[in-house]
DRENGUDREN-668988 format. One record per residue (C-alpha): x, y, z; chain; residue in one letter. Coordinates in nm, 3 decimals. Layout:
- X Y Z kette rest
- X Y Z A A
...
! end
This chain:
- X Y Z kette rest
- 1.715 -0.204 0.925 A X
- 1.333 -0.153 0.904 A X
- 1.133 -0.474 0.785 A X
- 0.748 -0.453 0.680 A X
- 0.543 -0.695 0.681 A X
- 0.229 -0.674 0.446 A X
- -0.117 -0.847 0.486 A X
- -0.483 -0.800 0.406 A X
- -0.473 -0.945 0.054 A X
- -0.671 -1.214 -0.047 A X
- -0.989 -1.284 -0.339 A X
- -1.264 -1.059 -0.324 A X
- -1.541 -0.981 -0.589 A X
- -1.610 -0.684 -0.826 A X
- -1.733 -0.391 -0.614 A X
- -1.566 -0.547 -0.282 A X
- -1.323 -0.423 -0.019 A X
- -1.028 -0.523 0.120 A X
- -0.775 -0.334 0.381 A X
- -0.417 -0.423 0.300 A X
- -0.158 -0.372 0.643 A X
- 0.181 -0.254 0.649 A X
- 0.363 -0.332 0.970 A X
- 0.718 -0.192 1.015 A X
- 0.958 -0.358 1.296 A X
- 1.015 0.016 1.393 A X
- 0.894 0.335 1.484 A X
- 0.766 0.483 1.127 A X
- 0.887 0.833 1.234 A X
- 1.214 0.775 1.119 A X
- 1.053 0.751 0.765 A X
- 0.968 1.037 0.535 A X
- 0.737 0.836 0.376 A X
- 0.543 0.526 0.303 A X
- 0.374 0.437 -0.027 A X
- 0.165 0.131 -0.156 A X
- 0.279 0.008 -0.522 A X
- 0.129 -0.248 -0.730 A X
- 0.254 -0.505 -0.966 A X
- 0.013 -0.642 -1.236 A X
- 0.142 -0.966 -1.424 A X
- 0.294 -0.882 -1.716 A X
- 0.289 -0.476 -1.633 A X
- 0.480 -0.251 -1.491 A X
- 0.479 -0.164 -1.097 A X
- 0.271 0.176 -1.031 A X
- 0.249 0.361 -0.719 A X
- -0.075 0.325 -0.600 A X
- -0.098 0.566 -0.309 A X
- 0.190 0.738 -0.090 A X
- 0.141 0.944 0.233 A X
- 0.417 1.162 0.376 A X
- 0.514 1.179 0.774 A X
- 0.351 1.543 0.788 A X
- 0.070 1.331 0.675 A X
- -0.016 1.434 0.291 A X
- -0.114 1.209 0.072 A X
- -0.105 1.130 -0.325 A X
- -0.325 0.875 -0.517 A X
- -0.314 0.725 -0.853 A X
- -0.553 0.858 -1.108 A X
- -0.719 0.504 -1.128 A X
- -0.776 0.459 -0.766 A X
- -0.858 0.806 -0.661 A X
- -1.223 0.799 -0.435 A X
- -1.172 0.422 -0.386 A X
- -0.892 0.398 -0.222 A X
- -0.771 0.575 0.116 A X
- -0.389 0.517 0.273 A X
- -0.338 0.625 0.611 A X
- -0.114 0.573 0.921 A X
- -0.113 0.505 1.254 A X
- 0.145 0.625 1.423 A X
- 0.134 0.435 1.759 A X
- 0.108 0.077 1.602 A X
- 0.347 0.165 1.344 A X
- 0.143 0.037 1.051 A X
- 0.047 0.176 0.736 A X
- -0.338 0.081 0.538 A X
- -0.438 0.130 0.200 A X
- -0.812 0.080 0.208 A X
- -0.934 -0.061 -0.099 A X
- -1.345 -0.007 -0.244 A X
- -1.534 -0.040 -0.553 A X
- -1.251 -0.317 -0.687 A X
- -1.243 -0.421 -0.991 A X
- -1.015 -0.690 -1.188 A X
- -0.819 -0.420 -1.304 A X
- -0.726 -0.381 -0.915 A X
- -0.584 -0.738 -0.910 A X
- -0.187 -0.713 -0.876 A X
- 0.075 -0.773 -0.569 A X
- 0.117 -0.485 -0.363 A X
- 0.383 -0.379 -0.219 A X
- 0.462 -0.172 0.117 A X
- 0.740 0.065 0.043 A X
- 0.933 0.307 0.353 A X
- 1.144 0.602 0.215 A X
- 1.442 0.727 0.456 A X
- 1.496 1.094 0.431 A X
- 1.790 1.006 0.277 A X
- 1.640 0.848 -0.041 A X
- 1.709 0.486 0.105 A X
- 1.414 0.267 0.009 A X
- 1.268 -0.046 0.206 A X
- 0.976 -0.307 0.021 A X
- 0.824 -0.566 0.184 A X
- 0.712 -0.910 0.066 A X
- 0.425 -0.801 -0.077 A X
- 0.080 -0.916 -0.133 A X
- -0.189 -1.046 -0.319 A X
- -0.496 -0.944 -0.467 A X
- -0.748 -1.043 -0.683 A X
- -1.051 -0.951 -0.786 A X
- -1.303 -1.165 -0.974 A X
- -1.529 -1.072 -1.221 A X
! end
């Protein structure tokens, strides 16, 4: 069974950047696809981002043109990069892997906040 292992989060101001990794104990081929999701205290968990293994993506309407996911395919990690944050950003995110066959894997997840 796959494990991922998130990292990247940490405190950061308004209009600052952060990179949040997703590393997965194996090849990320076997996945059809890998999505970032959020978790805001007190709300509900949102999918932030999702790309496929073709490599087609899907944002959130809130973080459309800030934020970019992508994959790399040799280190087997997936990124969400993160711009122009705001508090409304702040949340744990979460590293999710999709099997073909609907199974689903989430890592620890990990922290953000951003400071007004």
């Amino acid at each position: 069974q796959v494990q991922l292992v998130e990292s990247g989060g940490g405190l950061v101001q308004t209009g600052g950047s952060l990179r949040l990794s997703c590393a997965a104990s194996i090849s990320i081929f076997r996945f059809d696809s890998f999505g970032w999701y959020r978790q805001a205290p007190g709300k509900q968990s949102e999918l932030v981002a999702s790309i496929r293994r073709v490599g087609s993506s899907v944002y959130a309407d809130s973080v459309k043109g800030r934020f970019t996911i992508s994959r790399d395919n040799f280190k087997n990690t997936i990124y969400l990069q993160m711009t122009s944050l705001n508090p409304e950003d702040t949340a744990v995110y979460y590293c999710n892997a999709e099997e073909v066959s609907g199974g689903r894997t989430w890592g620890q997840g990990t922290q953000v906040t951003v400071s007004s």
